[in-house]
C-alpha positions, -999 to 999 in steps of 0.1 A, spaced: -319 214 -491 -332 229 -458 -332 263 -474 -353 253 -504 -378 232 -471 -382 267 -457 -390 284 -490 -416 257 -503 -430 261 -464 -431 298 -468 -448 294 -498 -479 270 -492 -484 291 -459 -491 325 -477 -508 309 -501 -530 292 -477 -535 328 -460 -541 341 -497 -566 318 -506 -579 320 -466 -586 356 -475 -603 353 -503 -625 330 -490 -635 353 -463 -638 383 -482 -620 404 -458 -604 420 -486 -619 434 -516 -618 415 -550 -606 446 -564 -573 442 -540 -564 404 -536 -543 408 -572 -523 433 -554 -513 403 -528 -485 388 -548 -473 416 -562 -465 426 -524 -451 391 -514 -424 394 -543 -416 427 -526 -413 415 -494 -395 387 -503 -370 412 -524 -366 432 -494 -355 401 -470 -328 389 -493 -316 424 -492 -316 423 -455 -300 389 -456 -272 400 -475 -266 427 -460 -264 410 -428 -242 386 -440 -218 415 -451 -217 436 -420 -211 397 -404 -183 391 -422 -154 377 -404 -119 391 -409 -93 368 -411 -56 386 -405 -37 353 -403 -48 344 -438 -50 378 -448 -7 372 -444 -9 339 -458 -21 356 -489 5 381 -488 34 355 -486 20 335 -517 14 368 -538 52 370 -529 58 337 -540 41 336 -573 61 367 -584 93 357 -577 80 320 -592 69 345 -627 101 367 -620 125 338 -627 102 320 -654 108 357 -670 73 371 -672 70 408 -666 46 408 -633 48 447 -624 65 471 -604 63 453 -566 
């Protein structure tokens, strides 16, 4: 919920500044179409930063990273002895 908040906030204050400008005229007629068209880019270009944030953030986990191990090692002897054919290791 907060993250659709700060969306609909981010929203109504470009369009405010949108409409603000073309009130004032401080930018051509000829340009203000162009405004939107940059504001979907930009917004594109902070979800890419976002994620890739998130990825070089991502936390390793070795303890589970064994936990996983040991149930891959379960299942397959679980599949081994119900007689399905689960590869080579």
């Amino acid at each position: 919920m907060k993250h659709i908040v700060k969306i609909l906030s981010l929203l109504a204050a470009i369009s405010a500044f949108w409409i603000g400008l073309l009130q004032a005229a401080i930018i051509p007629r000829s340009h203000t179409w162009l405004l939107p068209i940059y504001f979907v880019v930009s917004l594109g270009c902070y979800g890419l930063l976002m994620v890739g944030v998130g990825l070089m953030q991502f936390p390793t986990c070795p303890q589970e990273a064994v936990l996983l191990q040991k149930d891959i090692t379960e299942a397959k002897e679980f599949f081994k002895h119900k007689g399905v054919d689960v590869g080579s290791d």
